[in-house]
PLY file of the C-alpha trace (Angstrom):
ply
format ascii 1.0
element vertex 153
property float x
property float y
property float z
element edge 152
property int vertex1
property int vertex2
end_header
0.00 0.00 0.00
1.63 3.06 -1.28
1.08 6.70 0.60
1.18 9.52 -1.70
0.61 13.09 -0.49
-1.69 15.83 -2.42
1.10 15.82 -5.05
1.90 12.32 -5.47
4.88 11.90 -4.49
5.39 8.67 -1.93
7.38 8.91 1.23
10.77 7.28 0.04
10.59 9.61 -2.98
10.60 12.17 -0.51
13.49 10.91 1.43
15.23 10.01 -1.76
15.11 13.48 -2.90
16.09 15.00 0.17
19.34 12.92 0.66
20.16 13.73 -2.80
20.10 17.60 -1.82
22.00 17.07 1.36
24.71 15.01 -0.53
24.85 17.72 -3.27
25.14 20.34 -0.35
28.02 18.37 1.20
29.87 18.05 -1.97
29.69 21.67 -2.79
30.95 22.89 0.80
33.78 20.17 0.78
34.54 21.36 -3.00
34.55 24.81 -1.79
36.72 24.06 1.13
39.10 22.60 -0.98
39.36 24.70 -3.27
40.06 27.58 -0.59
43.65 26.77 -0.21
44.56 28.60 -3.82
43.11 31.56 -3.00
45.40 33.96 -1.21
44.01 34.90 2.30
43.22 38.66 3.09
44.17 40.23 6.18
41.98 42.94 7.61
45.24 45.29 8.23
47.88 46.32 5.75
51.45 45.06 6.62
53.39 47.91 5.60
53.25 51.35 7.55
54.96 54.59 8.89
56.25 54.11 12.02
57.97 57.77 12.26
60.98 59.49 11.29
64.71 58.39 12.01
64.50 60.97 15.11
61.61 59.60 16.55
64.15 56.69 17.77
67.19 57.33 19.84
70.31 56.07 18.82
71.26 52.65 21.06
67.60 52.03 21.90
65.03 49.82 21.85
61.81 51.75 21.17
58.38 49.39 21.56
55.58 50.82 19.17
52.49 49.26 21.74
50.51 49.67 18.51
52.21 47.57 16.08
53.69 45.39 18.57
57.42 45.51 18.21
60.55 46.81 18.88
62.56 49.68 16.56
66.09 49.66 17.25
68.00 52.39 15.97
72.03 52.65 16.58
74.98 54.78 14.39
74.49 53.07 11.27
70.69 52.46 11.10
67.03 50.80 12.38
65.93 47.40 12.44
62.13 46.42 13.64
61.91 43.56 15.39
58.25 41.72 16.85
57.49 41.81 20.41
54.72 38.95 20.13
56.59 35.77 21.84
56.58 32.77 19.43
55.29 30.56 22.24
51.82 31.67 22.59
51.42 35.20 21.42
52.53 36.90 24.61
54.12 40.63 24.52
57.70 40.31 25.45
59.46 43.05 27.48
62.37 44.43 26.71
65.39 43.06 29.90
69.07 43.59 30.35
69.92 40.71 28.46
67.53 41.35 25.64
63.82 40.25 25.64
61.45 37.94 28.37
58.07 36.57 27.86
56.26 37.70 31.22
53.51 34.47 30.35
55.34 31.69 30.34
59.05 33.05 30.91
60.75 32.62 27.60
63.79 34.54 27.35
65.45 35.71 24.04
68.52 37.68 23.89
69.28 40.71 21.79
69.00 40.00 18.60
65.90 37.74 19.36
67.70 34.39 19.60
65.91 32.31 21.94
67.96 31.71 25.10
65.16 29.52 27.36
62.01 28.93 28.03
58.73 27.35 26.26
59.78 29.40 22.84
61.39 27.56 20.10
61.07 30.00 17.46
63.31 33.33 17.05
61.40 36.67 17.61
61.64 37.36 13.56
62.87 40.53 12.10
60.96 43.18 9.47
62.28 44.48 6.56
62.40 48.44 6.57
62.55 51.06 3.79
62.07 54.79 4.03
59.38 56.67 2.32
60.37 59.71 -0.06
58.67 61.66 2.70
61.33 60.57 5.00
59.02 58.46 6.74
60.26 54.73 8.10
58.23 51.69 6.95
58.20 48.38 8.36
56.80 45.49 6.53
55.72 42.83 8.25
55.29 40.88 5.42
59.02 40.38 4.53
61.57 38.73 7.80
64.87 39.55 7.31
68.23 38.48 9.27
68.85 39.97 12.46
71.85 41.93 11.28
69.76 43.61 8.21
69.02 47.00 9.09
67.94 50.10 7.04
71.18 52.16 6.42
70.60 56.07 7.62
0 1
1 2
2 3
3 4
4 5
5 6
6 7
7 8
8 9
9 10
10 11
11 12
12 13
13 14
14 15
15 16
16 17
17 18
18 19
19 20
20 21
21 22
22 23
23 24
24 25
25 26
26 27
27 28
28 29
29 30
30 31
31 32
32 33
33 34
34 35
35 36
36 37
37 38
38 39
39 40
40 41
41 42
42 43
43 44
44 45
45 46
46 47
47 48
48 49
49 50
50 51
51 52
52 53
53 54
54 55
55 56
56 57
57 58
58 59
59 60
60 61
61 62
62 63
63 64
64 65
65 66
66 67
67 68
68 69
69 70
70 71
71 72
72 73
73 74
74 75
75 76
76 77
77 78
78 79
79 80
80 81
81 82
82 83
83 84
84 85
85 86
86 87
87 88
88 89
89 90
90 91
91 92
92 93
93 94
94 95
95 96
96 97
97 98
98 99
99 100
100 101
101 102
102 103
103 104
104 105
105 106
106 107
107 108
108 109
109 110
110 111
111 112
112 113
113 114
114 115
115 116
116 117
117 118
118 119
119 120
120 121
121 122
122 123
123 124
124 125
125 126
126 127
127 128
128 129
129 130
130 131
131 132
132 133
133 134
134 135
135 136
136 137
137 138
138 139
139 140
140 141
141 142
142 143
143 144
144 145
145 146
146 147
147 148
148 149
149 150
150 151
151 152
């Protein structure tokens, strides 16, 4: 004894046609999600920007910029940025006598960013740096360079 509805249509046609919607929704999303990975992600901040002028920074010093989180170091011959988020968990270092310590979890770098102990394994990295033809400095945090690469003043 078949059951049809107003419309004819029979309970396991129903059910057929709804797991062939749900399967054809799964597909798509998986499809979707795979295909995700070749599309370049977008970040909701720029990478590049002004962090001041050469004498905003005083020669032999780490200066933190709280906003972009990391250091500018300036001496005789130039500036180099380095990042003050700790590559254990995302901590803000602090700046120490001996270089750099995680106050979370106590990871201690030196002062080019070298990790000396702690729950870090990763180097604090470095940012590339040009200068504007404003005389403006940029960092760009998305190219690391070597600890001893600095923007020549």
């Amino acid at each position: 004894m078949k059951h049809q509805n107003e419309t004819g249509q029979t309970r396991r046609d129903f059910l057929k046609r709804i797991s062939i919607w749900i399967a054809a929704t799964a597909g798509i999303l998986a499809s979707a999600s795979l295909l995700r990975q070749f599309v370049p992600r977008r970040t909701l901040h720029q990478k590049r920007y002004k962090v001041g002028r050469k004498s905003d920074f005083p020669v032999n010093t780490f200066t933190y910029l709280a906003d972009r989180q990391l250091y500018v170091y300036r001496d005789h011959e130039g500036i180099r940025a380095l990042s003050a988020v700790c590559t254990h968990l995302g901590c803000i270092v602090e700046k120490s006598e001996q270089g750099f310590l995680c106050p979370c979890h106590g990871s201690c770098y030196d002062r080019d960013g070298h990790v000396l102990s702690g729950a870090a394994v990763k180097n604090l990295p470095w940012y590339a740096m040009y200068r504007d033809p404003d005389g403006q400095i940029v960092v760009d945090q998305g190219r690391l360079v070597d600890p001893d690469q600095k923007l020549y003043l």
